[in-house]
NULO-508923 format. One line per field, with one value per residue (C-alpha): y, x, z; residue in one letter; chain. Coordinates in Angstrom, 3 decimals, m for minus. Example, Ala and Ser with C-alpha at 12.3 -4.5 7.8 and 13.67 -1.06 7.14 Angstrom:
2
py c(m4.500, m1.060)
px c(12.300, 13.670)
pz c(7.800, 7.140)
rest c(A, S)
kette c(A, A)
***
This chain:
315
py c(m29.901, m27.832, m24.884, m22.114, m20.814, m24.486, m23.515, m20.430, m21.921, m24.446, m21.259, m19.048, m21.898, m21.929, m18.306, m17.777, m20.526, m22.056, m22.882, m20.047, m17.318, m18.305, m18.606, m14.837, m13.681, m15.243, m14.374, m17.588, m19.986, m22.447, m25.448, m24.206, m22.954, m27.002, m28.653, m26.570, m28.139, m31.418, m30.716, m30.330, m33.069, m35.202, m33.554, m34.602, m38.008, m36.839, m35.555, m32.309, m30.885, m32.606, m32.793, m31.582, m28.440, m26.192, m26.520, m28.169, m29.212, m33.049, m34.658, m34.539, m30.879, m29.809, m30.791, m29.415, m26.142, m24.315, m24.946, m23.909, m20.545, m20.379, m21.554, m18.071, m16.402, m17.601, m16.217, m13.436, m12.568, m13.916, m11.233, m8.303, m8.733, m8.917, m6.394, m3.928, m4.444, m1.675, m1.440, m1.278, 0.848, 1.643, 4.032, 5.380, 8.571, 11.128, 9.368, 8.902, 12.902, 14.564, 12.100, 9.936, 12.594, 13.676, 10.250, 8.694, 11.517, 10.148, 7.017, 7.681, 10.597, 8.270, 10.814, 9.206, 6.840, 4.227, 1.710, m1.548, m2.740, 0.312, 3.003, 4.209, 2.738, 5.554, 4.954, 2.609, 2.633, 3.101, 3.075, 4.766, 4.002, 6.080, 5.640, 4.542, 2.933, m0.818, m0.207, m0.011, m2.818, m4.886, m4.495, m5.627, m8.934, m9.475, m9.463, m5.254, m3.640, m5.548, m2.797, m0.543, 2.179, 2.028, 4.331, 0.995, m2.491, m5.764, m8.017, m10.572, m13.914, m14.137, m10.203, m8.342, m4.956, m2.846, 0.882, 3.424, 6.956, 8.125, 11.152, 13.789, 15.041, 18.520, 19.838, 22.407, 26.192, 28.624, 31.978, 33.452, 30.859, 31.619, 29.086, 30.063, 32.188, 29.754, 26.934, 24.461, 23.954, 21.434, 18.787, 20.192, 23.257, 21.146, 20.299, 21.240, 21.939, 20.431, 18.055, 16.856, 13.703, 12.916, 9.382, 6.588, 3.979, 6.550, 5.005, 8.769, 7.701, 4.492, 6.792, 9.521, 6.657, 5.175, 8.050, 9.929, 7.224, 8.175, 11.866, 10.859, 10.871, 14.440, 15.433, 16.496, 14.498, 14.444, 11.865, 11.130, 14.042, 12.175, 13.712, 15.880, 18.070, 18.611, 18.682, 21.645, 23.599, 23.000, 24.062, 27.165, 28.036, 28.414, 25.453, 23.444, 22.518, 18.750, 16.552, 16.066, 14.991, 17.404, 16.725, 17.554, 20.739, 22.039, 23.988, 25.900, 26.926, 28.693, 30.367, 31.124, 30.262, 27.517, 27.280, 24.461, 23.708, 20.893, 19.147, 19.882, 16.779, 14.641, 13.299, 12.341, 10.481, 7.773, 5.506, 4.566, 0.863, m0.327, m4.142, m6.461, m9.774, m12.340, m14.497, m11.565, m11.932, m9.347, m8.377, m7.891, m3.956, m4.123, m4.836, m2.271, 0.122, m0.480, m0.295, 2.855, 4.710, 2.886, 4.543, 7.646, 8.129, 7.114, 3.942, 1.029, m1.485, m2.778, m2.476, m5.160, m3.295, m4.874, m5.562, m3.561, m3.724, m2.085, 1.467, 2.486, 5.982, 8.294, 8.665)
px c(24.258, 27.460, 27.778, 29.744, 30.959, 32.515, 33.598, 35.226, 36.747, 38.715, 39.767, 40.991, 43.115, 45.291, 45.109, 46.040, 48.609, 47.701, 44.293, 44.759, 45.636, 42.315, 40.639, 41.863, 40.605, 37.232, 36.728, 36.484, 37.887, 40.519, 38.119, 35.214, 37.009, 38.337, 34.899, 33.433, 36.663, 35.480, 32.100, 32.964, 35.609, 31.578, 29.498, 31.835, 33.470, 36.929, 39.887, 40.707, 43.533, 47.058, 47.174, 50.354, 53.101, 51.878, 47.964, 48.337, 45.528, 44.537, 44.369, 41.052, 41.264, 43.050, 40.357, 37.830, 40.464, 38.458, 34.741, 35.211, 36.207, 33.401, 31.307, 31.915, 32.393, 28.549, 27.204, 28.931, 27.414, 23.590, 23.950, 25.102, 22.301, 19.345, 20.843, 21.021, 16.886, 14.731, 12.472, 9.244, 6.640, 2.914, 1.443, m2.265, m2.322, m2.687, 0.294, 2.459, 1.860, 1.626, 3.486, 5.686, 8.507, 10.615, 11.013, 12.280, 14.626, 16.059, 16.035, 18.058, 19.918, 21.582, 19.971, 18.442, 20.991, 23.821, 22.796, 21.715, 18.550, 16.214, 18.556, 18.720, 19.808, 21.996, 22.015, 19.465, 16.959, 13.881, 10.683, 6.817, 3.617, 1.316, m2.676, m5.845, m5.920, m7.441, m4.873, m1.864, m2.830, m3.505, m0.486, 1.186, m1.013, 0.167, 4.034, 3.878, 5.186, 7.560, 6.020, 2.587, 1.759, m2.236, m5.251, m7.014, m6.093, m8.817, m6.650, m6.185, m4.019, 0.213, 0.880, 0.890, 0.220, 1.544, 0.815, 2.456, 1.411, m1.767, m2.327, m5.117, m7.927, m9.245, m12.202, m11.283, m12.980, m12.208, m11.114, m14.412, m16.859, m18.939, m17.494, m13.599, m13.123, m13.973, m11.198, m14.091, m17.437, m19.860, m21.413, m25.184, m23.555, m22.890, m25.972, m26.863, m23.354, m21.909, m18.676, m16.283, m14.821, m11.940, m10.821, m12.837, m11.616, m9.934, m11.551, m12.612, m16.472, m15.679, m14.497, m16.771, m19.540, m17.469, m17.049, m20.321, m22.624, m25.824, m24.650, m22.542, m26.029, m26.621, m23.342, m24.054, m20.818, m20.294, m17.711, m14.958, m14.146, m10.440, m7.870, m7.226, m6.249, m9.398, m11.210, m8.885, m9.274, m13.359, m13.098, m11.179, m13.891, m16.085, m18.189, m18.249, m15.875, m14.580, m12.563, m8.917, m5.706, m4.223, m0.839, m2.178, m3.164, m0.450, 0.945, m2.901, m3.238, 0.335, m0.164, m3.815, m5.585, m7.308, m8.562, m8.216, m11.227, m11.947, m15.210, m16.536, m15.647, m14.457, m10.744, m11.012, m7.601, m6.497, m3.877, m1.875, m0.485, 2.879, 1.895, 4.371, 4.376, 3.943, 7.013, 9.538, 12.961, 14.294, 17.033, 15.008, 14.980, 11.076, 11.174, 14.818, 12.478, 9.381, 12.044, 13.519, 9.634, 9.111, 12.754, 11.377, 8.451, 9.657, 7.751, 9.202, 7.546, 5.475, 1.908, m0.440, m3.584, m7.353, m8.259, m11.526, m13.482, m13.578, m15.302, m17.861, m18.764, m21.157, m24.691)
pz c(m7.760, m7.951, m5.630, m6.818, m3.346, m3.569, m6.697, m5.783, m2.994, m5.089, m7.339, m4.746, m3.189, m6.190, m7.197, m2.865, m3.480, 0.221, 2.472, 5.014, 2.571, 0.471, 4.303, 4.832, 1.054, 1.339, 5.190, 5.724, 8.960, 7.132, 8.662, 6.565, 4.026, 3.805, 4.093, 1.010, m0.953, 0.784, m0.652, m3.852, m4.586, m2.871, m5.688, m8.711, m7.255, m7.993, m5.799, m7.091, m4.987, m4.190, m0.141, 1.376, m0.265, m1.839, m3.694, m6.765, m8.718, m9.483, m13.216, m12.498, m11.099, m13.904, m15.874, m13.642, m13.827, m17.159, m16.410, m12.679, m14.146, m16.643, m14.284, m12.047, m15.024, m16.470, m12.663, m13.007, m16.630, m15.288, m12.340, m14.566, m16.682, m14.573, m12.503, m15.738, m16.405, m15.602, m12.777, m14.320, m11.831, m12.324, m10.386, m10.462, m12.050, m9.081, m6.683, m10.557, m11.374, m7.929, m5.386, m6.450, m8.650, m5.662, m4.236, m7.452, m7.759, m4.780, m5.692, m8.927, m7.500, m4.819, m2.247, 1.420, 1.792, 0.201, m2.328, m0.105, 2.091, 2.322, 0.676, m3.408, m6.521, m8.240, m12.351, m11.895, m14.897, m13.751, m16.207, m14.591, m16.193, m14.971, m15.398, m13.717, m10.350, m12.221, m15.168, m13.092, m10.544, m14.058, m15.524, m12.386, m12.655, m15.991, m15.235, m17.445, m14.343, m11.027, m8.808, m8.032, m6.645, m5.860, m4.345, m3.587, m3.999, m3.684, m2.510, m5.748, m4.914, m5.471, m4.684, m0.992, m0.119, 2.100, 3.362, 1.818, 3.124, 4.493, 2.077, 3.544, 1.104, 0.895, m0.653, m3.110, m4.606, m6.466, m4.660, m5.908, m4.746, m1.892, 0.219, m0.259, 2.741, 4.940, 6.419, 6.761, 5.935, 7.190, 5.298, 4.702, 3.302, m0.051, m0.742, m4.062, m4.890, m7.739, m6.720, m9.791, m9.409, m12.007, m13.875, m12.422, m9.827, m7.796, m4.828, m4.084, m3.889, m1.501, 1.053, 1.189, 1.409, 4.305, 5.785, 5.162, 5.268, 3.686, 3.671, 0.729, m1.584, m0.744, m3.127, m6.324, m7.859, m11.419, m12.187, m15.095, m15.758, m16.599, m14.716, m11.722, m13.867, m15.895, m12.107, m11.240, m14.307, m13.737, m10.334, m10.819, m13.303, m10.984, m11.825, m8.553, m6.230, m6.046, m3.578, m4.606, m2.592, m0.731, m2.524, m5.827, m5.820, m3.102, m6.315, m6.967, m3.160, m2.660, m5.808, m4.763, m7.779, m6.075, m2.187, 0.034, 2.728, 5.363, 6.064, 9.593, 11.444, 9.038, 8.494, 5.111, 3.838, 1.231, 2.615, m0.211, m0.748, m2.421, m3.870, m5.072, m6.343, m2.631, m3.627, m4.610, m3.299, m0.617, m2.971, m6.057, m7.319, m6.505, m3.058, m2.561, m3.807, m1.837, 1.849, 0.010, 0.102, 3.307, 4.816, 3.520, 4.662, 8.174, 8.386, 10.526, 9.203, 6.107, 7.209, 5.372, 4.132, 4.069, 0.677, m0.850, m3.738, m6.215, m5.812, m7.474, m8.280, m6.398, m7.466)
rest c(X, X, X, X, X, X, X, X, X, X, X, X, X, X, X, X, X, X, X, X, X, X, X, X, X, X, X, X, X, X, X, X, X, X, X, X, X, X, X, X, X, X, X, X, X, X, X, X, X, X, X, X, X, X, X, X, X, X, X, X, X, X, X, X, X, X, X, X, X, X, X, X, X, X, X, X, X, X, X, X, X, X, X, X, X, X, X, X, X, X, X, X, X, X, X, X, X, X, X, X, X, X, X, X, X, X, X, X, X, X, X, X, X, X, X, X, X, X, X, X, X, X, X, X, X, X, X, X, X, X, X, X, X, X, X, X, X, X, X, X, X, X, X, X, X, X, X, X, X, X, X, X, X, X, X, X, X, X, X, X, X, X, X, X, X, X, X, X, X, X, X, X, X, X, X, X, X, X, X, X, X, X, X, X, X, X, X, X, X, X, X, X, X, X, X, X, X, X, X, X, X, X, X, X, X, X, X, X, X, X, X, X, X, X, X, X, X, X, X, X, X, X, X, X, X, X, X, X, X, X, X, X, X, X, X, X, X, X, X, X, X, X, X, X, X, X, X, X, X, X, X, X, X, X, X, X, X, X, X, X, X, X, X, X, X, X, X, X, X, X, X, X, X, X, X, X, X, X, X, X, X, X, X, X, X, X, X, X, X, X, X, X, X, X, X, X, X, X, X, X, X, X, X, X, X, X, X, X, X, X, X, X, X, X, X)
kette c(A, A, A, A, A, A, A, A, A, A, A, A, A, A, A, A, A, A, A, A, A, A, A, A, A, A, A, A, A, A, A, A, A, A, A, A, A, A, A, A, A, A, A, A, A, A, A, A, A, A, A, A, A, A, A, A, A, A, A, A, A, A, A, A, A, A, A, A, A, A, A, A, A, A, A, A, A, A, A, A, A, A, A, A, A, A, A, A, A, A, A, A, A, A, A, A, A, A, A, A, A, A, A, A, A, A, A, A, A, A, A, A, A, A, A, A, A, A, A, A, A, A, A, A, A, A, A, A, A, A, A, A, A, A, A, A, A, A, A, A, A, A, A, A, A, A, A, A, A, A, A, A, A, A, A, A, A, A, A, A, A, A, A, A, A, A, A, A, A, A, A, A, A, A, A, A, A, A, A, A, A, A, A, A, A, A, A, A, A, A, A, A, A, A, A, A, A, A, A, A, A, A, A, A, A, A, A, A, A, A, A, A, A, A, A, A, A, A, A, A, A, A, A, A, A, A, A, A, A, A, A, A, A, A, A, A, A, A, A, A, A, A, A, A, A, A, A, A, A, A, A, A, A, A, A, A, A, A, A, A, A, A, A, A, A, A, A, A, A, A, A, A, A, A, A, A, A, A, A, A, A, A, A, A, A, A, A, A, A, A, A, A, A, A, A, A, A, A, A, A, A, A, A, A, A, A, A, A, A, A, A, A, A, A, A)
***
């Protein structure tokens, strides 16, 4: 099989018009620089350079002269084209809308570091599908997206998953309900309240039975109510409260039209995964872009997350 650094080491002998300025060009040592000729002249069988005086080429490297150049040329053209595709991302609707903006911004923008390992892509095209968690992790499977963005992930053969950031919950009210002037409230102090939930497969009701145990029955939850931005619009109504990330509503609490509690006791956060395809170079867009989040978010390394099933929604 040809190799084109042989290749281009045969060109830039003759372009260089010696071995040691082409050594010097392609930061090569002349002895290496020397054995990839050797290589080559192996692979096809034929002597291509004239030894001694200046490089000339062979008959045979004359021949040789035109498809080493369109051989380059042909890598050259393969690069530029799969370097101009999109990066196709799907994200799970709350991390797509309320999460993820200012970190592709970056990513575009050239902002948090120099194109390469870990840093951003300026004028890179980047496409976001944003919808439920099992729509985004499908269209992944199926080859629709190169990267996701997940709440929960259940750990399906040929992709790996890594954390992401561990994004807090908070229970939510409006600034009339009884509850809003409180910072916390304990758990029994729900009961009987009415908790929306919003699209389904958030992964929302796995945790609070994880973390609540039987508790979790004692919550009134009213699920699909499609978006946490239907739950908001509930909640400031004065219908119930619900259980949101804190991230997505950090707009509502500023501006005071929604209040943001804690649960006595209770650390309630979603760790959020980046999953890529298992065999996916280093140097593909996907992966640049998964050490870009990773870079920004501070984290040294990718963490592998424990696959889970599916949630299912409260009673």
């Amino acid at each position: 099989m040809i190799n084109l650094l042989q290749v281009r080491a045969f060109l830039t002998v003759l372009e260089a018009g010696g071995l040691r300025p082409a050594a010097r060009r392609l930061a090569l040592s002349p002895s290496t620089l020397l054995e990839q000729l050797r290589g080559l002249e192996r692979e096809l069988g034929s002597v291509l350079l004239r030894r001694g005086g200046a490089p000339r080429p062979t008959a045979a490297g004359e021949r040789f002269l035109p498809l080493a150049h369109a051989l380059l040329d042909t890598a050259e053209r393969a690069q530029r084209l799969l370097r101009s595709l999109p990066l196709r991302l799907a994200a799970a609707s709350n991390i797509g809308v309320y999460l993820l903006q200012p970190a592709l911004a970056d990513w575009q923008d050239g902002a948090g570091g120099q194109a390469g390992e870990g840093g951003a892509e300026p004028g890179r095209e980047t496409e976001l599908w944003i919808g439920s968690n099992p729509e985004a992790a499908a269209r992944l499977e199926s080859g629709q997206a190169d990267l996701a963005l997940l709440e929960w992930w259940d750990g399906r053969p040929g992709f790996r998953a890594c954390s992401w950031r561990r994004e807090p919950l908070c229970l939510i009210a409006a600034p009339h309900h009884r509850l809003a002037r409180r910072e916390s409230v304990p758990l029994e102090e729900l009961a009987g309240e009415v908790l929306f939930g919003g699209e389904r497969g958030t992964g929302t009701g796995t945790l609070l039975r994880r973390q609540l145990g039987e508790g979790a029955g004692a919550l009134g939850a009213i699920d699909g109510l499609g978006s946490t931005e239907a739950v908001k619009r509930a909640v400031r109504s004065g219908r119930g409260l619900s259980l949101v990330l804190r991230g997505a509503v950090e707009e509502e609490v500023a501006a005071g039209s929604l209040v943001a509690l804690s649960l006595d006791g209770l650390d309630l956060a979603k760790d959020l995964q980046i999953v890529l395809p298992e065999r996916l170079p280093p140097t593909a867009p996907a992966a640049r872009f998964r050490d870009f989040l990773l870079a920004r978010e501070g984290a040294d390394a990718a963490l592998p997350v424990e696959a889970l099933s599916p949630p299912a929604a409260l009673p």
